[in-house]
C-alpha positions in Angstrom: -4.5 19.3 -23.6 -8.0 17.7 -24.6 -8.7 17.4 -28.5 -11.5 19.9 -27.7 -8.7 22.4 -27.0 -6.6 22.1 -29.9 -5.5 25.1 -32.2 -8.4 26.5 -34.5 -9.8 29.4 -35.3 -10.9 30.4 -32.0 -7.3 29.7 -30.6 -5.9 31.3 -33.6 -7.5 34.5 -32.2 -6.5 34.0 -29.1 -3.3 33.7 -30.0 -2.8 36.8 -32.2 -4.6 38.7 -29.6 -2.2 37.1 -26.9 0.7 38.2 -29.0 -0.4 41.7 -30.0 -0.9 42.3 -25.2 2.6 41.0 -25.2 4.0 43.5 -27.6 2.2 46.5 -26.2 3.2 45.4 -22.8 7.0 45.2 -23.8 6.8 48.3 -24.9 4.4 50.1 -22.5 7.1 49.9 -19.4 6.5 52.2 -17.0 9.6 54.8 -17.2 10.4 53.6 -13.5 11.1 50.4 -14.8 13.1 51.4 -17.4 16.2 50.8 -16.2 15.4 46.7 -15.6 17.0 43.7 -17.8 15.2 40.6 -19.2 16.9 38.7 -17.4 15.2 35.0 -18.0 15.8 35.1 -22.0 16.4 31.5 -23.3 18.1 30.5 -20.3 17.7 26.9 -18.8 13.7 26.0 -17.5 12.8 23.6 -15.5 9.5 22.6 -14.7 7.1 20.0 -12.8 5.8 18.8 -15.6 4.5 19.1 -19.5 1.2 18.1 -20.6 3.0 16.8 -23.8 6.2 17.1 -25.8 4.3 20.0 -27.9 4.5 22.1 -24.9 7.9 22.2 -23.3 9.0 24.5 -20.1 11.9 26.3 -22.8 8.7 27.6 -24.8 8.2 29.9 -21.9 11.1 32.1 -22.1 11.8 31.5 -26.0 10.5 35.4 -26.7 8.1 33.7 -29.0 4.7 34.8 -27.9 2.9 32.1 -30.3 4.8 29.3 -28.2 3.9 27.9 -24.7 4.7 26.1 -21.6 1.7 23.8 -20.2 1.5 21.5 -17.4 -0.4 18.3 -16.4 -3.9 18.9 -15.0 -3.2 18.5 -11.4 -2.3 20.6 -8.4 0.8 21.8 -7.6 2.9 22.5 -10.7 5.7 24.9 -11.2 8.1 26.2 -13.5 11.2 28.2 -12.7 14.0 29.2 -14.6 17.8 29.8 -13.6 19.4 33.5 -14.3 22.9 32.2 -13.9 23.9 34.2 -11.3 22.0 36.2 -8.1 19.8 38.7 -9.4 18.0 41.7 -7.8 14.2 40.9 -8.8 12.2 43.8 -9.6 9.6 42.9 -11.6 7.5 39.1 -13.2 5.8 39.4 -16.4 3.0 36.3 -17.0 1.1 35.9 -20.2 -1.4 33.5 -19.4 -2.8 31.3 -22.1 -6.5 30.6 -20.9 -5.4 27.9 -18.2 -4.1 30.1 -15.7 -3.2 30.0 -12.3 -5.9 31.4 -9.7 -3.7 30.9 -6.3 0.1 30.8 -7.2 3.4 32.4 -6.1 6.5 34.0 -7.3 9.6 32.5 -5.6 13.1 32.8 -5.8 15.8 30.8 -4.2 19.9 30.8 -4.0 19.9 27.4 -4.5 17.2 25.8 -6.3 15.9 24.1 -3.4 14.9 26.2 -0.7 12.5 29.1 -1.8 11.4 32.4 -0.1 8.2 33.6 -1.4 7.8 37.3 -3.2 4.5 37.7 -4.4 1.3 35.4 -3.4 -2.4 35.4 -4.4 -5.5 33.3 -4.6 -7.1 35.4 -7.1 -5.2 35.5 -10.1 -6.7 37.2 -13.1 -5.1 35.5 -16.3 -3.9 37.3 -19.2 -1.0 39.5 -18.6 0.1 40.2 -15.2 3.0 42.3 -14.3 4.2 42.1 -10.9 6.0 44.7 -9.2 8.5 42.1 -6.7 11.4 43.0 -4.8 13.9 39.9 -3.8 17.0 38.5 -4.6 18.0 34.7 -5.9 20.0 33.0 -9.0 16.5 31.1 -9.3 12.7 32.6 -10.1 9.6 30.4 -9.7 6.1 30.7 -10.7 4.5 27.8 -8.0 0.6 27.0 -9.0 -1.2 25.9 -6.1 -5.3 26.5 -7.9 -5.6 26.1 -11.2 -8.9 28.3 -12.7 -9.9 25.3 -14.8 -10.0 21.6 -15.4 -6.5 21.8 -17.5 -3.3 22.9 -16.2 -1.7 25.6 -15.7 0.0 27.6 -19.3 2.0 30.0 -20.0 2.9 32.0 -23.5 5.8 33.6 -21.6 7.4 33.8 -18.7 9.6 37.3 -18.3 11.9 37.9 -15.5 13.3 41.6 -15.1 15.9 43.0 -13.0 19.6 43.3 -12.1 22.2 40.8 -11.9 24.0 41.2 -8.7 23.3 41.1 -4.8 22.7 39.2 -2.0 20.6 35.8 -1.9 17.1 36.8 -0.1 17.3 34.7 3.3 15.5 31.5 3.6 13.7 30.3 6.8 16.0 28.6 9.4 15.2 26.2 11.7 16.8 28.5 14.4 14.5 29.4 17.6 13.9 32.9 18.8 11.8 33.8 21.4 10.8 37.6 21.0 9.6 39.1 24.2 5.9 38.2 25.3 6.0 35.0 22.5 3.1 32.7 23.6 1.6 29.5 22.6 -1.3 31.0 20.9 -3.3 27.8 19.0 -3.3 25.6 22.8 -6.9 24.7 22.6 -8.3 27.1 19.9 -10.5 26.0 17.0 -9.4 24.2 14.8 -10.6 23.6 10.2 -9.4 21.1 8.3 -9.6 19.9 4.5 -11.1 16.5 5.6 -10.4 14.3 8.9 -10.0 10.7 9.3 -11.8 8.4 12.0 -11.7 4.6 11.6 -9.6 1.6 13.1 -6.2 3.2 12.7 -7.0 6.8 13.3 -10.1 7.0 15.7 -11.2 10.7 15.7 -8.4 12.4 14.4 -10.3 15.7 14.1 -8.1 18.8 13.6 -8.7 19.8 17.6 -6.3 17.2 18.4 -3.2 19.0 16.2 -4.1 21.8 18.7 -4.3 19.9 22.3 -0.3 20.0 23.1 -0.9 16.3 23.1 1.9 14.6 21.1 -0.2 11.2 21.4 -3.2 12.6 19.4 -3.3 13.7 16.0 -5.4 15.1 13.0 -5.3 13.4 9.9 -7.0 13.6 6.0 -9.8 11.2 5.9 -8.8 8.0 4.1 -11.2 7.6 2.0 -11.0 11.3 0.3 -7.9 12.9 1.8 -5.4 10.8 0.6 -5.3 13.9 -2.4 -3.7 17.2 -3.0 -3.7 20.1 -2.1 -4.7 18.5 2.2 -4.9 21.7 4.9 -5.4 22.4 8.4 -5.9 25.9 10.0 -6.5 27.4 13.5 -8.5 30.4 14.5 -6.4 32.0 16.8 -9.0 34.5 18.6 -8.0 37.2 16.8 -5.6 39.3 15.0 -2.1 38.1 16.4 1.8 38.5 15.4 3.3 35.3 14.6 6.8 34.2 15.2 7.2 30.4 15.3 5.4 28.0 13.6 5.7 24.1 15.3 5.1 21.2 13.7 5.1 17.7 14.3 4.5 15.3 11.7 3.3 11.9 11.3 4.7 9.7 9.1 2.1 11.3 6.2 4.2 14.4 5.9 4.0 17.1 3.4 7.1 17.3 1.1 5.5 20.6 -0.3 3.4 23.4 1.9 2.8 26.2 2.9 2.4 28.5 6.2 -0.4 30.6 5.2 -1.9 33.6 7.2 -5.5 35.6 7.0 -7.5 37.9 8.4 -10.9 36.3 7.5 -10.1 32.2 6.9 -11.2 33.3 3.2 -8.1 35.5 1.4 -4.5 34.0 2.5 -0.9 35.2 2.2 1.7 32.7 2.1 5.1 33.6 5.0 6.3 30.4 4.5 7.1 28.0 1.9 8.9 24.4 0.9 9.2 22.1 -1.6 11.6 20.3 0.2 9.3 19.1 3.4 11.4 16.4 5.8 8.7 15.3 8.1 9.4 14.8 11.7 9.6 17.5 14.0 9.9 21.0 12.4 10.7 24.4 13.7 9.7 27.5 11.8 10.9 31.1 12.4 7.8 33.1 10.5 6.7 37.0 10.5 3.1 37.8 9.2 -0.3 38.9 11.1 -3.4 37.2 10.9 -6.2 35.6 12.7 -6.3 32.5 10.8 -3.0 30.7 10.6 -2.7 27.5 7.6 -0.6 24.4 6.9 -1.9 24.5 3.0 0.0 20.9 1.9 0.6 20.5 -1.5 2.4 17.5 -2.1 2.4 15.0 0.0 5.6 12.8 1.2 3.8 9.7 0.9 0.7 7.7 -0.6 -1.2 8.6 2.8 -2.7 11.9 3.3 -1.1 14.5 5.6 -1.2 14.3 9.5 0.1 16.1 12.3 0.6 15.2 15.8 1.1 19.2 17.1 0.8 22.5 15.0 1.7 25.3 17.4 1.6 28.9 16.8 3.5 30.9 18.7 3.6 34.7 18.8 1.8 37.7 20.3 -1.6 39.1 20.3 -5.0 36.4 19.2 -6.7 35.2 22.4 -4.6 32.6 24.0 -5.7 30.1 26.4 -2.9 29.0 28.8 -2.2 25.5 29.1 -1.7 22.9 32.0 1.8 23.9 33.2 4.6 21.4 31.9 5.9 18.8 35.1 8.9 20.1 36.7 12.2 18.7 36.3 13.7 16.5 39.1 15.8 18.4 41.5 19.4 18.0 41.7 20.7 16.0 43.5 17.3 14.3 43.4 15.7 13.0 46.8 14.2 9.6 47.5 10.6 9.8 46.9 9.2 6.2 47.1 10.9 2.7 47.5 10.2 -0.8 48.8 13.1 -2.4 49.8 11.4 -5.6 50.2 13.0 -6.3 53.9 9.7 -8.5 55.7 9.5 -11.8 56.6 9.8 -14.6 54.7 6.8 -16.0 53.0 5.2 -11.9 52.9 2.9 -11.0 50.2 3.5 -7.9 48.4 3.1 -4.5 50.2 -0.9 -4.2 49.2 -0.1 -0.2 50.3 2.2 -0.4 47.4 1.5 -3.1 44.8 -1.5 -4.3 42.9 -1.1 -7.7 41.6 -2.3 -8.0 38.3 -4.1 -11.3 37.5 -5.6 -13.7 34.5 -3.7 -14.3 31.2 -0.9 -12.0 30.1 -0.5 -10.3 26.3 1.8 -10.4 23.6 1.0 -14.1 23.3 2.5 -15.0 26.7 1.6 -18.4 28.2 1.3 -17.8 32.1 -1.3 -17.1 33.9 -0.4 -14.4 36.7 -1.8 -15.3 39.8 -3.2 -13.2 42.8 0.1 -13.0 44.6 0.8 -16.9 45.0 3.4 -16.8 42.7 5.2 -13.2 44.4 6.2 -13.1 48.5 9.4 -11.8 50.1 12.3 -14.7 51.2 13.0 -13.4 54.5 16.6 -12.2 52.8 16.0 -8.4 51.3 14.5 -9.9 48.2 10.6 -10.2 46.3 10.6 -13.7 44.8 8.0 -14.0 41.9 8.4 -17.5 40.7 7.0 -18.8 37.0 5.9 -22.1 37.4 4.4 -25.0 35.4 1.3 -25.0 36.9 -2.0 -25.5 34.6 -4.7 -22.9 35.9 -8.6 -25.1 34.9 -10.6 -22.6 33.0 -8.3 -20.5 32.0 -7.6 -19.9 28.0 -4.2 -18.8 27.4 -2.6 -20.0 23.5 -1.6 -22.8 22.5 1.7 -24.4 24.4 3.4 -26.5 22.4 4.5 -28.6 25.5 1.9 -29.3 26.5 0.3 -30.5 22.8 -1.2 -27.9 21.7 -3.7 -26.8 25.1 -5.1 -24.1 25.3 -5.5 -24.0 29.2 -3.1 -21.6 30.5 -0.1 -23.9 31.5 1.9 -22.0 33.7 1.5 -19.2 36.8 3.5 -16.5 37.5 3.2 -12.7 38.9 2.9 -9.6 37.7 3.1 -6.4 40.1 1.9 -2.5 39.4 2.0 0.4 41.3 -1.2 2.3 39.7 -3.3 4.3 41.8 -0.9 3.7 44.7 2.2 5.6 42.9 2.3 7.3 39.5 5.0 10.1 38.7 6.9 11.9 36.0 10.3 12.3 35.6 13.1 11.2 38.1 15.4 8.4 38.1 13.8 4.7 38.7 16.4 2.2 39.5 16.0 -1.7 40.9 18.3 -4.3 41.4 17.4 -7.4 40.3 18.5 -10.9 39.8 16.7 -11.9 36.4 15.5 -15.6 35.9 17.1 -16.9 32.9 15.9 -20.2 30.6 14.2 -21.0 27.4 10.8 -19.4 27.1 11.0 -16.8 30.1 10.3 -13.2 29.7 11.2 -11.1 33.1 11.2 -7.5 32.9 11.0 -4.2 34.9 9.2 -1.3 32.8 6.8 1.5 33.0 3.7 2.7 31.7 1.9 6.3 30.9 -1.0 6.2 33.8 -3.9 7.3 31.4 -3.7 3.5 30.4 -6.3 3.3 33.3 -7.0 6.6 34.1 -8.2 7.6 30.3 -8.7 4.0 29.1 -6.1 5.2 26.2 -4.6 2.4 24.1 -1.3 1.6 23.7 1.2 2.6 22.5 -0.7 6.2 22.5 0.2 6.2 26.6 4.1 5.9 26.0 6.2 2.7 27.7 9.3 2.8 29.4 11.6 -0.4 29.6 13.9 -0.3 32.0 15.3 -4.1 31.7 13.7 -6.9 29.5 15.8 -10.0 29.8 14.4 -13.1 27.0 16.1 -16.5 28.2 17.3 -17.2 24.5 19.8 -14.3 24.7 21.2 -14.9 28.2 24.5 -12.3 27.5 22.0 -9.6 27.2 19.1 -7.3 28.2 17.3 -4.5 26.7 16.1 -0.7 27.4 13.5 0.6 24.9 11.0 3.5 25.1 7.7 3.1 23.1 5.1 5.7 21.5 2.9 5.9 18.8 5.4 6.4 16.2 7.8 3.7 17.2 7.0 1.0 19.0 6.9 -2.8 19.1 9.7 -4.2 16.9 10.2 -0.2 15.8 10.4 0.8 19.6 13.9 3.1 20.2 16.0 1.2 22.2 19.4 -0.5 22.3 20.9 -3.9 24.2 23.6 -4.0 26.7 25.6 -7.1 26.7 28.0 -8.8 29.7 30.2 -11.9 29.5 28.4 -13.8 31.4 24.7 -14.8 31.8 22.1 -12.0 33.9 20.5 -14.7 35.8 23.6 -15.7 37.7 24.1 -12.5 40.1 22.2 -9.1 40.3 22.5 -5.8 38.9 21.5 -2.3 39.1 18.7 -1.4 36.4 18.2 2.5 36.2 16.8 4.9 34.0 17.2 8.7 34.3 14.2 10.9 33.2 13.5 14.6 32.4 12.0 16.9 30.2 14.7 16.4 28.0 15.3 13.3 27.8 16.5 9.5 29.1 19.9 7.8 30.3 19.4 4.1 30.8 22.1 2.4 33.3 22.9 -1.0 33.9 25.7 -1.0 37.1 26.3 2.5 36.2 27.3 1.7 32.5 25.6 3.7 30.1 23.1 1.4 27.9 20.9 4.1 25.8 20.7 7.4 25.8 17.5 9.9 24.3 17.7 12.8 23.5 14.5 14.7 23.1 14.9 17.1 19.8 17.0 14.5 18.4 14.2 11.7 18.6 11.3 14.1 17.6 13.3 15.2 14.7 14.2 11.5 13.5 11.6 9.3 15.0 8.7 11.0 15.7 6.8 12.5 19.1 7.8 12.0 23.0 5.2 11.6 24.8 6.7 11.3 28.1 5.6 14.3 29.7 3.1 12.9 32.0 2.5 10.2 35.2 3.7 7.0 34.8 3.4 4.0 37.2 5.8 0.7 37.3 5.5 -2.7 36.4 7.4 -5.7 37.8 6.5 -9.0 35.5 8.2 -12.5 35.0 6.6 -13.4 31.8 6.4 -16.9 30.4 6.1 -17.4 26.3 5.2 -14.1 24.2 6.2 -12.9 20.7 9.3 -12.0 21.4 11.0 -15.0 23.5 8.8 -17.6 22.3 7.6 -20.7 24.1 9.3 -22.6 26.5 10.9 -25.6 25.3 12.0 -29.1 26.0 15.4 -27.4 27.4 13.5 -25.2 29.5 14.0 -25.7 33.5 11.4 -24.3 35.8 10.5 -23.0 38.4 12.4 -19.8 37.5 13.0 -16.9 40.1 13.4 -12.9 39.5 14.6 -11.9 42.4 14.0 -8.5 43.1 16.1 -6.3 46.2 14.9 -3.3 45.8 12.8 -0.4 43.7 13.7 3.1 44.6 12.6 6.7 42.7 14.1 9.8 43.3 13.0 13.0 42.2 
């Protein structure tokens, strides 16, 4: 520690003092405890960290009370020490030096990794405690999460007592249980955090939005001063409740190390679940403990960032639970036929206006066309929607630059691009077309859908969720693509896979379909399986789904963008996506 805190006389005091409470104390045991082992005498110690090479974890449990372990000043540290074999744990022993630990637990674990907390506080006294503990595990922990002063945390000794022998305590499993009359209890309750972040990458990300059951909105530590430890977040529940499941849904800025805390009064907390060993993603956590006030008290976090969670739901009994919007329900089986256009009218007929809403003026992703007000899209008199890309300059329009044309930056080419919003939105079903993709250089046709609150909220994306059904790039004529799109994959990252044929898509049609539900996505091409999601697995290894809502469709024939690039000298036009039919079933 600081010069200022080296040994003199004052810490010789101290230290003889310190010595002289650890001798009555080993011999002041209450006759209950008689019976109870040392149990952690010189056997291996690990610990988070040292503040120097003076003060190593082994000084901890040498029996030498004029020796210590001491840490780095910083938040959390720990030091634990392995018994050699499962122990019955009756009873902790800490002699404090004068850094001591305000808020810390007692741990053990079977393994060294996962660790079941026996004793918790946040208002440590220093000096010598003695614990009274009952738990089981090969290894014992001492995890600081406060420290009571600007140094670390230290420890004369370290004394484990009990019984070799017994079962492992149990560590939390993800396993789900759903006791009888188990609510959502934090939907839309009032939410504290640490510090919140709101700027270009996290606009209001205020801790209301962890408690929203909207997996597209988040709560995040500012990132200017949250990007620290220890980070939190709690909810006020209503009142006193029963808890029994603990959700959690991370962003990318996961805690490795934290803490599911519960309280009566948001000020005096009790720890029911801990980690060191955070993974991020989706996580399910079986918990027992009362409270009013339920924590995620983060302690180390998994990356630079701060922490940030898309959903934290507490589930149990009792509080004061406001009911949320019931879920969608899921198609029926066999689904029906809900909505189609099977594009049957006479040649030369505009889009159904009852049914489609042309989109028009320059397109995104860098594309090149401009889309037109249904003169590039009519019906051939044959079963099919033609909608044609074209070079065709469009005067006044700004589109990049085309390198065909030298550089303008007048849109050079027309082409359509159809939606069904506020004519048809849905949620779940299966979505199938067959189509006849164009297919050269530079082209871009695809058949997708988007979350409705695009519009209806004026949400960005990717916050509103995508859908591809079929993109098709010219370049890659052997193959097309499905791909769904959220906040926490998307663009190049979206979760997707190709489908590849012999031949080239442009030269015949084929059967495009995606199967939705609650629990997930098939995508088809002619039946053949392309990509398949399944909902836990992609919240636990990608991130949220946010597909539970209305979503409209999206018919396009795209010229340029980032991902085909521009047309080039090879590139024939006009080009033709021919489109027989669009059918949902539900």
């Amino acid at each position: 520690m600081h010069s200022s805190r080296s040994p003199g006389r004052h810490r010789l005091i101290l230290l003889v003092a310190a010595a002289a409470t650890l001798v009555l104390s080993l011999f002041t045991v209450p006759a209950a405890m008689a019976a109870d082992t040392l149990l952690s005498a010189g056997r291996p110690v690990t610990a988070s960290s040292a503040e120097n090479v003076a003060f190593p974890a082994t000084a901890a449990v040498d029996g030498n009370p004029g020796t210590r372990w001491s840490s780095a000043f910083s938040d959390p540290q720990w030091i634990q020490v392995d018994l050699g074999a499962v122990a019955g744990v009756t009873r902790v022993v800490l002699n404090w030096e004068t850094a001591y630990g305000t808020a810390f637990q007692i741990q053990v674990s079977a393994n060294g990794s996962d660790w079941t907390p026996i004793h918790s506080t946040t208002t440590g006294t220093g000096g010598t405690q003695t614990l009274d503990v009952s738990g089981s595990g090969r290894y014992v922990r001492m995890y600081g999460t406060q420290r009571s002063t600007q140094y670390g945390y230290s420890l004369w000794e370290f004394q484990v007592y009990g019984t070799i022998g017994g079962t492992p305590t149990p560590t939390p499993t993800p396993t789900v249980t759903n006791p009888p009359g188990e609510k959502l209890l934090s939907y839309g309750r009032q939410g504290v955090a640490s510090t919140s972040q709101s700027d270009g990458n996290c606009w209001e990300c205020t801790p209301a939005r962890a408690f929203d059951r909207d997996p597209a909105s988040r709560w995040a530590t500012s990132s200017t001063t949250g990007w620290v430890d220890p980070g939190w977040i709690y909810v006020d529940l209503g009142a006193t409740a029963q808890l029994s499941k603990v959700v959690l849904q991370w962003d990318p800025a996961y805690a490795k190390a934290f803490q599911i805390q519960v309280s009566p009064d948001a000020a005096n907390w009790t720890s029911i679940y801990s980690t060191t060993t955070g993974t991020g993603f989706k996580q399910t956590l079986n918990v027992t403990g009362t409270g009013r006030y339920v924590r995620m008290y983060g302690t180390q976090r998994g990356t630079p960032y701060g922490y940030s969670l898309w959903e934290f739901q507490v589930y149990g009994t009792g509080g004061a639970p406001i009911t949320p919007p019931p879920l969608p329900p899921d198609p029926a089986v066999p689904p029906r036929l809900v909505w189609s256009d099977e594009f049957n009218g006479a040649a030369g007929t505009k889009p159904d206006a009852a049914k489609w809403k042309p989109e028009i003026g320059p397109g995104v992703n860098n594309e090149l066309q401009y889309y037109t007000n249904n003169d590039n899209a009519s019906t051939d008199g044959a079963g099919n929607l033609v909608m044609e890309a074209r070079r065709q300059a469009t005067p006044g329009s700004a589109c990049p630059p085309d390198p065909l044309s030298g550089g303008s930056t007048t849109c050079q080419y027309t082409s359509s691009r159809l939606n069904t919003y506020g004519k048809f939105s849905f949620t779940y079903g299966r979505v199938e077309a067959r189509i006849k993709p164009s297919g050269t250089k530079g082209i871009w046709p695809a058949f997708w859908l988007l979350g409705a609150d695009f519009f209806d909220q004026g949400r960005p994306w990717p916050y509103v969720g995508e859908i591809d059904i079929m993109e098709h790039i010219g370049k890659e004529p052997h193959n097309v693509y499905s791909t769904i799109h959220a906040p926490a994959y998307f663009g190049a990252g979206g979760f997707g896979k190709a489908y590849t044929i012999p031949g080239n898509f442009n030269d015949a049609f084929h059967v495009f379909a995606v199967d939705w539900n609650s629990k997930g996505m098939r995508f088809t091409v002619d039946g053949n399986l392309i990509h398949e999601v399944d909902r836990a697995t992609l919240e636990a290894t990608r991130g949220p789904w946010v597909f539970d809502h209305p979503f409209f469709i999206i018919l396009n024939n795209a010229v340029g963008g980032d991902w085909p690039g521009p047309p080039d000298a090879s590139t024939v036009f006009p080009q033709k996506m021919l489109v027989d039919y669009v059918r949902v079933y539900q």
